[in-house]
N, C-alpha and C positions, 0 to 999 in steps of 0.2 A: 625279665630282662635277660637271663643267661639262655633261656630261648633264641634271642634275636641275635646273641653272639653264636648261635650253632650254626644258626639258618645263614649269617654272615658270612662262618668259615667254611659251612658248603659250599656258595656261592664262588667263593675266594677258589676252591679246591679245586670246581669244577672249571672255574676260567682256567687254573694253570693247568690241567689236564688236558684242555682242548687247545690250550693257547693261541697259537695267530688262525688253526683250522677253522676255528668258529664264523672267523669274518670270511675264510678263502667258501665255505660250504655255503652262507650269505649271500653271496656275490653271484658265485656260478651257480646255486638253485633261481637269480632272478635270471642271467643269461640264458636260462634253457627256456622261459616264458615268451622270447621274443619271439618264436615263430619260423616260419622260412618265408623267401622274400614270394615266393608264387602263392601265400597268404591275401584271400581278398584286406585289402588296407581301407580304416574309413573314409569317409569322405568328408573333405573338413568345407566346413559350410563359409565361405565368407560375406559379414555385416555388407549391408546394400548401403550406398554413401546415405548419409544425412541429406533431404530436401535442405534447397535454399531459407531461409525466413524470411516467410511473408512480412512485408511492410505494417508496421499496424495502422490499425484500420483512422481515419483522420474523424473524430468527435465535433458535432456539431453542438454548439451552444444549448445547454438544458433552455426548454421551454414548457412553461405551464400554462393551461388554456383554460376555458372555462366554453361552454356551448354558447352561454350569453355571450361572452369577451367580445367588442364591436371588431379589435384585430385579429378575431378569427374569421368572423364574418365577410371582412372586407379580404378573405383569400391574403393576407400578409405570411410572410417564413415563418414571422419570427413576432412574438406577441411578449409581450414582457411578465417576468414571473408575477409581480404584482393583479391583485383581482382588480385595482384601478385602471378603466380603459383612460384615462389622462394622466399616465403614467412614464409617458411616452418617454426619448431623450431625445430622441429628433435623429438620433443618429444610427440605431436599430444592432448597436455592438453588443450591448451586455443588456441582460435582463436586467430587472430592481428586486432587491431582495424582499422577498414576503414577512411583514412582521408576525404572522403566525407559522411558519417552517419554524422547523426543528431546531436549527443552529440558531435562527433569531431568538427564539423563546430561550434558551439555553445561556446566550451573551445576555437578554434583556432588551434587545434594540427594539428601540421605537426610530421611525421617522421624523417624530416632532420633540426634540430633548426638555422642550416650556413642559412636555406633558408626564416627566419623570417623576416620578415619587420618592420624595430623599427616605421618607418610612419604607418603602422596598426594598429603595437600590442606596445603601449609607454610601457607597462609592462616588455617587454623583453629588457634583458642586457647579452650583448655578453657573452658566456662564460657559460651560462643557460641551461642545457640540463636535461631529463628524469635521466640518472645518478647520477646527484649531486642533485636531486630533493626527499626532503623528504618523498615523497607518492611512489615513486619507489619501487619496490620491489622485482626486478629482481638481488640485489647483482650485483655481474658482468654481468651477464647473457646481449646479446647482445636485447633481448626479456625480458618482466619481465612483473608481473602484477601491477596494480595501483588502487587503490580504487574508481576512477571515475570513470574509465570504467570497472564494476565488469564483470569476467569472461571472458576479454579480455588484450589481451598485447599492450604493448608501446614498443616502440623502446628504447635501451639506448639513441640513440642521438634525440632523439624525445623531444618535445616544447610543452607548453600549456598556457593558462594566467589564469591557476591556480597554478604556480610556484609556490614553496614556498622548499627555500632552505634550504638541510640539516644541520641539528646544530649541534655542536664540534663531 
């Protein structure tokens, strides 16, 4: 410790010795660095504008096909995700959700809710179907959309164990 008091009061000694020289000898050794003005100067490069952004690109409706599929055959856009060629909706908006896809096996959805198994799914209770289901969105409509499978249909009689029943 009485070290760091010497090394202190040198420090101390030599500021009052040099006093305000220290910063004037600071200052004017940076002033001698600038050069003279017939000094080649750099070239300062300036940022080229930002391109406009491109619009993005407009998505067409997923479609899954099969070689068999009869709506591939008959040259149709647009074939519905289901492997069912009478799957149809008459209307050629939204595909039908495939009950083996990923997201179907994941909720549980079946198409037919008669064919749920209460030993699988303990969530379901007789009587439970896509129709009287809050996320439905088909009205009557025997096909309708439903918010978890965006830009795909359910069946009215169609099951999931995301149930959740419409209110008054």
């Amino acid at each position: 410790m009485k070290k760091t008091t010497n090394t202190s009061l040198d420090r101390r000694r030599a500021l009052a010795l040099l006093g305000g020289g220290a910063a004037a000898i600071s200052f004017l050794g940076l002033a001698g660095c600038g050069g003279s003005d017939d000094a080649p100067q750099p070239e300062l490069i300036k940022p080229e504008p930002e391109p406009e952004p491109a619009s993005p690109p407009t998505q067409k409706e997923p479609v899954e096909s099969t070689a068999g599929d009869s709506a591939s055959s008959m040259g149709d856009a647009e074939a519905p995700a289901s492997s069912d060629p009478s799957a149809s909706d008459g209307t050629g908006t939204m595909p039908r959700v495939d009950e083996g896809s990923a997201k179907a096996r994941q909720l549980a959805y079946v198409h037919d809710a008669a064919t749920v198994s209460t030993s699988e799914q303990p969530r379901y209770a007789e009587g439970q179907q896509c129709a009287n289901c809050a996320l439905y969105q088909g009205g009557s409509a025997e096909w309708g959309g439903c918010p978890l499978f965006s830009g795909q249909q359910v069946k009215r009689t169609g099951w999931c164990n995301a149930y959740a029943p419409r209110g008054g």
